[in-house]
N, CA and C atoms as a LAMMPS dump frame, in Angstrom:
ITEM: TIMESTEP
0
ITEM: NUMBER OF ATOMS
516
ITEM: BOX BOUNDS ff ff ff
-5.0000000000000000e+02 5.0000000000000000e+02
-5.0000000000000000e+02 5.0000000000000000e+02
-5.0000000000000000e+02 5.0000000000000000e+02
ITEM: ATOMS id mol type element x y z
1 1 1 N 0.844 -1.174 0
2 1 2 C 0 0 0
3 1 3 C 0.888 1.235 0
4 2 1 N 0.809 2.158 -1.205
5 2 2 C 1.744 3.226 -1.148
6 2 3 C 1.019 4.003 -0.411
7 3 1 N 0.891 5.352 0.699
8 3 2 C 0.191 6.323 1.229
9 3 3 C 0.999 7.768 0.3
10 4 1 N 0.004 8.485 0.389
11 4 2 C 0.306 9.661 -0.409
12 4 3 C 1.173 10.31 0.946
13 5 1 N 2.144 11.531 0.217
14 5 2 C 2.9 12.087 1.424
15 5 3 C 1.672 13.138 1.948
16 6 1 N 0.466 13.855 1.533
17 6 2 C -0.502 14.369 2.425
18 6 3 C -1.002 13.668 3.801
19 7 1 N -1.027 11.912 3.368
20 7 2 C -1.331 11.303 4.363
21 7 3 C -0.544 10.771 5.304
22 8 1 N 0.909 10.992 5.157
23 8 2 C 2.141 10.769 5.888
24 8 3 C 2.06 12.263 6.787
25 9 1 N 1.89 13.183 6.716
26 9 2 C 2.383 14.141 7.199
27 9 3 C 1.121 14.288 8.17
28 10 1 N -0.144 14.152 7.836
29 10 2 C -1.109 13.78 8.94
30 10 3 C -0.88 12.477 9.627
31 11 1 N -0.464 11.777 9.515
32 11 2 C -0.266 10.686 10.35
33 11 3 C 0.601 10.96 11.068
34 12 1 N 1.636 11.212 10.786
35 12 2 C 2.558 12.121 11.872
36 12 3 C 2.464 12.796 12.72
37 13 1 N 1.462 13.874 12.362
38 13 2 C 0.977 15.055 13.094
39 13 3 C 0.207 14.325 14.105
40 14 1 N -0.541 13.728 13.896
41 14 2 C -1.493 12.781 15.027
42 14 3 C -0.764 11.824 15.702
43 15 1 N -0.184 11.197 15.598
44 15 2 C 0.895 10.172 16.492
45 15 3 C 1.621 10.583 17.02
46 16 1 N 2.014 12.756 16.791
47 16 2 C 2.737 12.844 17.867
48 16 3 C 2.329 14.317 18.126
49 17 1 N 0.833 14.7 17.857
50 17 2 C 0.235 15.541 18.395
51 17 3 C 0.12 15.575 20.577
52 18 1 N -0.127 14.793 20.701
53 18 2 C 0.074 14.477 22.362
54 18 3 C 1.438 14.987 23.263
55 19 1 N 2.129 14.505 22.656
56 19 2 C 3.623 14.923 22.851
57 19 3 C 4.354 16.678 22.288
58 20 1 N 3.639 16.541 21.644
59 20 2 C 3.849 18.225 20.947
60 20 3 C 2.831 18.914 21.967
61 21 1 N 1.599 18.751 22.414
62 21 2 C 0.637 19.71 23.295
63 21 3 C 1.553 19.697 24.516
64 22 1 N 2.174 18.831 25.126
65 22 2 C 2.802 18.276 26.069
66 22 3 C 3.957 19.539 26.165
67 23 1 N 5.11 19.323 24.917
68 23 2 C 6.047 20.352 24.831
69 23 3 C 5.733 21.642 24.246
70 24 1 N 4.801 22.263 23.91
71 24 2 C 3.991 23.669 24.124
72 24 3 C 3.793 23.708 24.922
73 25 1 N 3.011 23.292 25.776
74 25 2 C 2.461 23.63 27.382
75 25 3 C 3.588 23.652 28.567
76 26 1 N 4.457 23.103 28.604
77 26 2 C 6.369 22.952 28.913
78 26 3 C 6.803 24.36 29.118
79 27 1 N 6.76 24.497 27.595
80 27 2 C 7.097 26.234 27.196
81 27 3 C 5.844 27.475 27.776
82 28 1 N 5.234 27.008 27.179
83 28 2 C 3.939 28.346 27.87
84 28 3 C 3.307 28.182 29.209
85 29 1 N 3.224 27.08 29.504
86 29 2 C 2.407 26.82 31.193
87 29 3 C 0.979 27.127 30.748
88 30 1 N 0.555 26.861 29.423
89 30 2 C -0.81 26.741 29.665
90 30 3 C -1.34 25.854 28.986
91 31 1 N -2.122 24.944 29.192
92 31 2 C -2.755 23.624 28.083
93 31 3 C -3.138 24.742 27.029
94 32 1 N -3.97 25.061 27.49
95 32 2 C -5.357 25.766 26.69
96 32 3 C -4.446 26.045 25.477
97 33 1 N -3.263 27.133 25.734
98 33 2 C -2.355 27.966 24.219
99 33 3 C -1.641 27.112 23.611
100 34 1 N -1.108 26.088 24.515
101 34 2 C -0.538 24.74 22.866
102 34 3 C -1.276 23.98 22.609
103 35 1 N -2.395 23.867 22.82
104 35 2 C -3.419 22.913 22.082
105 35 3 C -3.517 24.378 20.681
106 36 1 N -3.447 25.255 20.823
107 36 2 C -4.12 26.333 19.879
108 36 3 C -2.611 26.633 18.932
109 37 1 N -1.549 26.518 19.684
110 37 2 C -0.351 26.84 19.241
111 37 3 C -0.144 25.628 18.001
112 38 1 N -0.69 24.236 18.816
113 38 2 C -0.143 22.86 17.784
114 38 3 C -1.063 23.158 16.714
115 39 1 N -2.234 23.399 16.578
116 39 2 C -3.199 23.398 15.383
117 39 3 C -2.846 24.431 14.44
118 40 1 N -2.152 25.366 15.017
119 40 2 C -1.297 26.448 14.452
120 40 3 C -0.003 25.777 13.627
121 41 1 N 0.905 24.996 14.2
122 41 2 C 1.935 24.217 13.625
123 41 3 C 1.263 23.337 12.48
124 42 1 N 0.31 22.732 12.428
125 42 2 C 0.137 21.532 11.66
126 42 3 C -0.677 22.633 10.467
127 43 1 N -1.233 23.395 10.75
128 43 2 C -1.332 24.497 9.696
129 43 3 C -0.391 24.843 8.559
130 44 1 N 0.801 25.426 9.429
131 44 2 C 1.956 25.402 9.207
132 44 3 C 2.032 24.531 8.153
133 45 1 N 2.737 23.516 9.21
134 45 2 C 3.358 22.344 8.078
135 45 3 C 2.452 21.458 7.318
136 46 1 N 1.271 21.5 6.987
137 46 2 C 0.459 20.682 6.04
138 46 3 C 1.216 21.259 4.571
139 47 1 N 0.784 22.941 4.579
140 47 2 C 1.533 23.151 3.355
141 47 3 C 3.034 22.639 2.53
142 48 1 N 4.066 22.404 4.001
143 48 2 C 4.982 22.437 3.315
144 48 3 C 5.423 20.165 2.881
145 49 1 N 5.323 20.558 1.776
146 49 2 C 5.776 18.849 1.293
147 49 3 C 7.132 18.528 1.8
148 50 1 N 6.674 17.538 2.892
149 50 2 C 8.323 16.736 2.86
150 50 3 C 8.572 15.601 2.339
151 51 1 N 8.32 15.421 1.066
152 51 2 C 8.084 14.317 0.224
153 51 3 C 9.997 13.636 0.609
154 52 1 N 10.859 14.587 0.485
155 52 2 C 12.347 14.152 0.229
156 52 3 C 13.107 13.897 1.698
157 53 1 N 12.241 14.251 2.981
158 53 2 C 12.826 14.228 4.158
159 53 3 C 12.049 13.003 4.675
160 54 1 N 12.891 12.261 5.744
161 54 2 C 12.399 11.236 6.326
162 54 3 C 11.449 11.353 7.045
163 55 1 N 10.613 10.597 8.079
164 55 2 C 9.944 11.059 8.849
165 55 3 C 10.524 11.812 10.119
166 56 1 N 11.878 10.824 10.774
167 56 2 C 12.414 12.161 11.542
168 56 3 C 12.59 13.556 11.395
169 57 1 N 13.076 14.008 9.515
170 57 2 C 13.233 15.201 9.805
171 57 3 C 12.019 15.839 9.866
172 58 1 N 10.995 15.251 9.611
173 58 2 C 9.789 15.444 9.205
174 58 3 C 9.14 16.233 10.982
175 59 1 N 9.433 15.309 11.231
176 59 2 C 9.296 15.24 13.076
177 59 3 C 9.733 16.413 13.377
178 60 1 N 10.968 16.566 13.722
179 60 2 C 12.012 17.382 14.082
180 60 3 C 11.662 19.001 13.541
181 61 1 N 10.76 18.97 12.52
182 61 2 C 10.956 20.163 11.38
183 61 3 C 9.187 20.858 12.185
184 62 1 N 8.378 19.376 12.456
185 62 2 C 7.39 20.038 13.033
186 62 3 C 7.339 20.427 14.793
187 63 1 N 8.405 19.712 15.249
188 63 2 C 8.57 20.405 16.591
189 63 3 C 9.21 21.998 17.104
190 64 1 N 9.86 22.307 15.771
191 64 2 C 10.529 23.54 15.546
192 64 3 C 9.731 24.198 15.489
193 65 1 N 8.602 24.075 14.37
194 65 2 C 7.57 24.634 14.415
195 65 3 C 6.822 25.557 15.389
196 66 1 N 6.647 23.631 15.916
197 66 2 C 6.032 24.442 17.656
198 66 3 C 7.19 25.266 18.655
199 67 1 N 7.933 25.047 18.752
200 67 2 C 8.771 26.149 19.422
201 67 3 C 9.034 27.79 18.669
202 68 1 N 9.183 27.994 17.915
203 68 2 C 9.153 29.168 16.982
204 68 3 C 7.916 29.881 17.367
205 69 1 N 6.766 28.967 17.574
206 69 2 C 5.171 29.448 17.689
207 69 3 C 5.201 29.676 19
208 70 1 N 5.272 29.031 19.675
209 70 2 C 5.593 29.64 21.288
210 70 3 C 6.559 30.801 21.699
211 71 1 N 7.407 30.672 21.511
212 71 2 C 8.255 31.473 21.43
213 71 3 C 7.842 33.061 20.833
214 72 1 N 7.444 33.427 19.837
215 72 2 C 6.263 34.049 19.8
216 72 3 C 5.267 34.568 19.929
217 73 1 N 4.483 33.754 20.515
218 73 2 C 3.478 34.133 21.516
219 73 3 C 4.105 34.837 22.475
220 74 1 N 5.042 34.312 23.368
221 74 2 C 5.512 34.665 24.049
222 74 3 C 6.13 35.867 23.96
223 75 1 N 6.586 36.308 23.066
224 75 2 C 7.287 37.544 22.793
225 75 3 C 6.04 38.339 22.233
226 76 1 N 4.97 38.404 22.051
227 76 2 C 4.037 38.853 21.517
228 76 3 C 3.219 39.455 22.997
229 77 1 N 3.407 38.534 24.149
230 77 2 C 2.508 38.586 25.27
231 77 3 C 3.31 39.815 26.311
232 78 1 N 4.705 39.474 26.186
233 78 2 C 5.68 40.399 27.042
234 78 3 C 4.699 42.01 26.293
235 79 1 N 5.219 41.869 25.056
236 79 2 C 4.613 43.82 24.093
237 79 3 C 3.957 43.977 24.627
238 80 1 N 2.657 43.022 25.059
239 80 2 C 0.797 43.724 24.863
240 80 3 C 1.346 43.716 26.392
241 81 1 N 1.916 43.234 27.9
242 81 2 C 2.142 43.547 28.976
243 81 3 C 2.914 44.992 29.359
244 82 1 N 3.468 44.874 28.616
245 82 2 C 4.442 46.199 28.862
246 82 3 C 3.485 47.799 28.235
247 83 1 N 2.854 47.716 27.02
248 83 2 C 2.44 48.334 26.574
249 83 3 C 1.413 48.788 27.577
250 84 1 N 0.447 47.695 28.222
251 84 2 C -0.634 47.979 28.75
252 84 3 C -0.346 48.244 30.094
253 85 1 N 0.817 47.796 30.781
254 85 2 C 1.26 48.678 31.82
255 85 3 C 2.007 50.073 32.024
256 86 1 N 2.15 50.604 30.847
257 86 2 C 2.257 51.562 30.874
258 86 3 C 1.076 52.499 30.746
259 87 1 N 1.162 53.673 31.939
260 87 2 C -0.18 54.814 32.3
261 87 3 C -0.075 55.475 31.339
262 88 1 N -1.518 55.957 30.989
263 88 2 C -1.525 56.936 30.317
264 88 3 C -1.187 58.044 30.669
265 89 1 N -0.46 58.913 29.8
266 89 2 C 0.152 60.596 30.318
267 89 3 C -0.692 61.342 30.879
268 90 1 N -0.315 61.587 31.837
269 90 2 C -1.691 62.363 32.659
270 90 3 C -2.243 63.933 31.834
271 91 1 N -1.738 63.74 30.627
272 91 2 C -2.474 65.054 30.269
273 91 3 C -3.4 64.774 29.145
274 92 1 N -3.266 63.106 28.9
275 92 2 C -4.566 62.359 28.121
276 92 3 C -6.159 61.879 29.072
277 93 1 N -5.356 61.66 30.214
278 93 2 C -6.781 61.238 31.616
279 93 3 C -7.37 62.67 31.584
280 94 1 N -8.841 62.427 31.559
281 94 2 C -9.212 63.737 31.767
282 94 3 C -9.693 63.958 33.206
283 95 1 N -9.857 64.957 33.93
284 95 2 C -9.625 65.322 35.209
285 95 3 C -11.31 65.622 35.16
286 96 1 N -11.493 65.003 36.585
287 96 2 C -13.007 65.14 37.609
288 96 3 C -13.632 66.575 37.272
289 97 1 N -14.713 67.048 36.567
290 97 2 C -15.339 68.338 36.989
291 97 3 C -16.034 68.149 38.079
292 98 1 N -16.12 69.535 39.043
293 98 2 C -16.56 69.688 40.501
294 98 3 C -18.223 69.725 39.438
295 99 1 N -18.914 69.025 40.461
296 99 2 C -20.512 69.33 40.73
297 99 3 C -20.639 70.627 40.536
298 100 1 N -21.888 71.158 40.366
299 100 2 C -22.498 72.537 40.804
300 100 3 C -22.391 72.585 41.888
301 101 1 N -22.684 71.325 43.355
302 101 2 C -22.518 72.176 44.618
303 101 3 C -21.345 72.209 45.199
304 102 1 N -20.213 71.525 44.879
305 102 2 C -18.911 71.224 45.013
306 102 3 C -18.833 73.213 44.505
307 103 1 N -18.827 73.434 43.057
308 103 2 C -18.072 74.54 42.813
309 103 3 C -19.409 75.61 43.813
310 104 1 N -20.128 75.354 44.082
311 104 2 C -20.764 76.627 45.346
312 104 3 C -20.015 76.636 46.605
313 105 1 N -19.865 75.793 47.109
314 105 2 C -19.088 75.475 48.243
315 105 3 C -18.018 75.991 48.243
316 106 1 N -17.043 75.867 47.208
317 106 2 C -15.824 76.569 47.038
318 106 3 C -15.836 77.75 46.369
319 107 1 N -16.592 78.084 45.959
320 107 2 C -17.049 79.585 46.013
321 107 3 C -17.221 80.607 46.95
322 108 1 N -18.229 79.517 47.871
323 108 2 C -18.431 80.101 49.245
324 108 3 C -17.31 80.352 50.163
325 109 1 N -16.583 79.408 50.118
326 109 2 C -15.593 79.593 50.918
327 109 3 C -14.158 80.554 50.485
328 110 1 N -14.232 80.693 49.565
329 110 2 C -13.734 81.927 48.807
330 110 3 C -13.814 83.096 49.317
331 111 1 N -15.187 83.747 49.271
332 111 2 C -15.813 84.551 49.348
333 111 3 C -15.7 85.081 50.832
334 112 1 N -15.712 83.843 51.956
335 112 2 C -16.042 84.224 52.876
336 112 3 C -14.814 84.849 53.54
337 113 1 N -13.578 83.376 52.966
338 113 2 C -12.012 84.225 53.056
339 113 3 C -11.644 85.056 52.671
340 114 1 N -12.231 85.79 51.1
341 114 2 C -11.611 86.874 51.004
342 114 3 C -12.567 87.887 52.327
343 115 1 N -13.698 88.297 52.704
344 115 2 C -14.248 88.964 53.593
345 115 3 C -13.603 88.949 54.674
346 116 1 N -12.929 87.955 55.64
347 116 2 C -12.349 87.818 56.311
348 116 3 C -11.081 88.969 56.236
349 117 1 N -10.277 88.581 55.234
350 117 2 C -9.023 89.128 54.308
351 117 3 C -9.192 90.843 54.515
352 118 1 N -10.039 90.857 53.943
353 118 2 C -10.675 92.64 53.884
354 118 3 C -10.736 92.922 55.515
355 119 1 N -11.194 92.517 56.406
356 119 2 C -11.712 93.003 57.398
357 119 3 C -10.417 92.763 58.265
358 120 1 N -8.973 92.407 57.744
359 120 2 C -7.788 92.676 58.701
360 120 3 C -7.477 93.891 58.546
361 121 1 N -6.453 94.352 59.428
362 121 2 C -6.098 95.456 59.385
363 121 3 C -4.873 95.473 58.293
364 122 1 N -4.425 96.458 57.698
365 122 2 C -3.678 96.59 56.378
366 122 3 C -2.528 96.077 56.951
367 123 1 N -1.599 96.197 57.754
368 123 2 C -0.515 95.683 57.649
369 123 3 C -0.475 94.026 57.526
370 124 1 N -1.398 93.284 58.274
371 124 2 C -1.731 91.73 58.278
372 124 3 C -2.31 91.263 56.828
373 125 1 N -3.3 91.701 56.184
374 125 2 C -3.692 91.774 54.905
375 125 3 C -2.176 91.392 54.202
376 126 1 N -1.993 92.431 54.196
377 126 2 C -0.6 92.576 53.259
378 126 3 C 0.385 91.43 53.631
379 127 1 N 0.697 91.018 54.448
380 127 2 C 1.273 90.022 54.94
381 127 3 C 1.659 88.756 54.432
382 128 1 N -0.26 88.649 54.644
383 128 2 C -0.872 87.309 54.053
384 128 3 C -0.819 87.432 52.725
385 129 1 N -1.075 88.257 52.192
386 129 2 C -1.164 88.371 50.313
387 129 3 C 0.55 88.218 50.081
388 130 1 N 0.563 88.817 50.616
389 130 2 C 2.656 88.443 50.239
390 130 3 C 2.857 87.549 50.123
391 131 1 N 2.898 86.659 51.191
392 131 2 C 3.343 85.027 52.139
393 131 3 C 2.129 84.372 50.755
394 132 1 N 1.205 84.585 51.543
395 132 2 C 0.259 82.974 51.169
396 132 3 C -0.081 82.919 49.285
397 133 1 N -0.193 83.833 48.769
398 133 2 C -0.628 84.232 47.605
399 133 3 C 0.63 84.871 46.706
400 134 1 N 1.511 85.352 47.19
401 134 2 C 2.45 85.663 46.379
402 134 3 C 3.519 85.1 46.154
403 135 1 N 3.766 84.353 47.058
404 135 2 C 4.3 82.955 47.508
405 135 3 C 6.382 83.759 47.827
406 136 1 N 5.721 84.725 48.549
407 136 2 C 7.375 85.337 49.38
408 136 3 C 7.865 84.791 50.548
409 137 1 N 8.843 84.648 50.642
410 137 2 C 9.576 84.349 51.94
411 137 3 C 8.767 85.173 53.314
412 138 1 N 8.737 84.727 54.343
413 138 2 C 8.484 85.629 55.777
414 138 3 C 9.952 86.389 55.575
415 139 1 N 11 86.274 55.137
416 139 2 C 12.074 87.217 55.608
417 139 3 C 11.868 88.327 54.306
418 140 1 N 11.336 88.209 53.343
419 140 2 C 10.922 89.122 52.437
420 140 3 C 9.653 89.798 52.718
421 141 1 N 8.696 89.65 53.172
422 141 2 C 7.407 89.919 53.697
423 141 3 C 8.117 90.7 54.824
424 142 1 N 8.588 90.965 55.645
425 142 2 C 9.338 91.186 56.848
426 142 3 C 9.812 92.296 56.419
427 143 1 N 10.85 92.335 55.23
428 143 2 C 11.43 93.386 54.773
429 143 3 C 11.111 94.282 54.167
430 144 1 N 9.976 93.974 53.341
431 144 2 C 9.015 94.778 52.484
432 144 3 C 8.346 95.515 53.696
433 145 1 N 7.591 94.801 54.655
434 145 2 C 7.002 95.565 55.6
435 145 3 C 7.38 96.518 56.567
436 146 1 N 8.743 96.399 56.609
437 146 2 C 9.85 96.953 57.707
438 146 3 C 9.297 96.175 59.458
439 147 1 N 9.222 94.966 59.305
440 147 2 C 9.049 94.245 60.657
441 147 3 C 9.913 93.057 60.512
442 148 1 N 9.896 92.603 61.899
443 148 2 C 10.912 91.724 62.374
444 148 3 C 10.575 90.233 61.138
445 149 1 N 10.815 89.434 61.296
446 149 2 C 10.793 87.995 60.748
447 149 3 C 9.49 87.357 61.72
448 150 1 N 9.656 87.202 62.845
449 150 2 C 8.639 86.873 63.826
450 150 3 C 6.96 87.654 63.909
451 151 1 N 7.56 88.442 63.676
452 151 2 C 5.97 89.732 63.291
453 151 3 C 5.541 89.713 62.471
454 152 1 N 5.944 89.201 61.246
455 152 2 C 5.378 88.467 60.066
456 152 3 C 4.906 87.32 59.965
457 153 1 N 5.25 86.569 60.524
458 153 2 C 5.223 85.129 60.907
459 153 3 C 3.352 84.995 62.035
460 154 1 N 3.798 86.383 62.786
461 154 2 C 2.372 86.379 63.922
462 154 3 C 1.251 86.806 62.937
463 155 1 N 1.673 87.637 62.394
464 155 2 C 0.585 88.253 61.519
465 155 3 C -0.123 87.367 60.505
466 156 1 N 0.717 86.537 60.016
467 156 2 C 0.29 85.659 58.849
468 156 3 C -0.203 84.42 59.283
469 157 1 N 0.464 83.944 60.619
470 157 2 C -0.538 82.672 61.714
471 157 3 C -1.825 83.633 61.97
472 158 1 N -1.991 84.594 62.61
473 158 2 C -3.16 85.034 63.096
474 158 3 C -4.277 85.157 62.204
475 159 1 N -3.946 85.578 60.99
476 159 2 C -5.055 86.054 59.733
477 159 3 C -5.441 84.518 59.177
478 160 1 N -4.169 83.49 59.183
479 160 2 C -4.796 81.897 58.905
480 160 3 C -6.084 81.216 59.904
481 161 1 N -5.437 81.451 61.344
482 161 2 C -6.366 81.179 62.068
483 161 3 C -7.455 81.867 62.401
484 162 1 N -7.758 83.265 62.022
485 162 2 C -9.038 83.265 62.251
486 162 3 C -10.42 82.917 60.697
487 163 1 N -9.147 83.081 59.684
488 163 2 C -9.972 82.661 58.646
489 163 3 C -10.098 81.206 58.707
490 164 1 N -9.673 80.486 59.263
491 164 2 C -9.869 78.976 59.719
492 164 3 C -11.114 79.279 60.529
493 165 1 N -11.248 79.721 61.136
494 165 2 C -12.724 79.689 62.165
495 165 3 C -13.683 80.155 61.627
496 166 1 N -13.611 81.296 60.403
497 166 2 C -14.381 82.04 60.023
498 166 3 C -14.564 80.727 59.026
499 167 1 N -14.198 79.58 58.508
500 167 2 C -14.92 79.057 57.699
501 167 3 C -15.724 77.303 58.19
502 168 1 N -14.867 77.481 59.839
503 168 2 C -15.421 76.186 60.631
504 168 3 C -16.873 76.463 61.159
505 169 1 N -17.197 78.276 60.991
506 169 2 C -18.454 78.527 61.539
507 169 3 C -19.348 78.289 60.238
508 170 1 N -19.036 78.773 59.271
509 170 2 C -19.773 78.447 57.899
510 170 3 C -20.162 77.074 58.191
511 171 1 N -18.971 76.117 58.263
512 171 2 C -19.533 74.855 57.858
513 171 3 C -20.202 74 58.761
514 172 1 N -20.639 74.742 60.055
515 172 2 C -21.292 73.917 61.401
516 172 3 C -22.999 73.876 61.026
C-alpha cells in the first residue's frame, strides 16, 4: 500500500500531536495555548511537502515549528504587557469636573475668606497676600514691611487662624 505524502504528514501530526501539546504547554504553562499553538503548527506544516525528508526530519521540522510558535506568543505577550502597563500621560486622563454644589461650596468659601481678608487690618492683609498668595519668603514679607521675621510670621498665623474659624463657623 503506497500512502500519499498528504497522508504521511497527517499521520505524523497525530501520532505525535500528544507529545507536541505536552512540549507547548512545557514552554507556555498553559494547556489551553498549545493545544491552539499545535493546530497552528500543523497548519503550518500541512503546506509544506516533505516528500524528500524522512519522517524524523519530518518530526524534528514540526517540533521547531512548535517552538518558533511559542516562542512568539511569548514575545508577543511580554509587548501587549508592557504596553498595557504603561499609564496613560496624565495630560490624556481627563480630570473630575466639581458638581455645581462642590463649585458653590468653594465659592463660598472663597468669598467668605476673602471677607475675612478685607476686614484685617492693612498691615496683616498685606502680609498674608505676600506670604500665602504671592508665595514670598516671611524674611521678604518682613522686609518689604519693615518688621521683624517673627511679626510676620504672627501676623500671617493670626489672619490663617481666624480665617480657619471664620470658615469652621460656615460649615457647622
Amino acid at each position: 500500500m503506497n500512502l500519499s505524502p498528504d497522508r504521511l504528514d497527517h499521520d505524523l501530526y497525530l501520532a505525535h500531536r500528544p507529545a507536541l501539546v505536552d512540549y507547548a504547554a512545557r514552554i507556555l504553562g498553559s494547556r489551553d495555548a498549545a493545544e491552539d499553538i499545535v493546530q497552528d503548527a500543523y497548519i503550518r506544516f500541512e503546506p509544506v511537502r516533505l516528500e524528500q525528508q524522512s519522517p524524523s526530519q519530518a518530526l524534528a521540522y514540526l517540533y521547531r515549528v512548535v517552538r518558533n510558535l511559542c516562542l512568539d506568543l511569548m514575545k508577543r505577550r511580554r509587548l501587549e504587557t508592557r504596553v498595557k502597563d504603561q499609564a496613560a500621560p496624565a495630560w490624556t486622563v481627563p480630570g473630575d469636573l466639581p458638581t455645581p454644589e462642590h463649585d458653590l461650596l468653594y465659592r463660598d468659601g472663597a468669598r467668605i475668606a476673602g471677607e475675612v481678608l478685607a476686614s484685617l487690618p492693612r498691615e496683616v492683609r498685606i502680609a498674608v497676600e505676600m506670604h500665602r498668595l504671592g508665595g514670598l519668603t516671611l524674611e521678604e514679607v518682613a522686609s518689604h514691611l519693615g518688621i521683624s521675621v517673627a511679626t510676620a510670621h504672627r501676623h500671617v498665623r493670626s489672619a490663617m487662624v481666624t480665617i480657619a474659624r471664620a470658615l469652621d463657623v460656615k460649615n457647622s
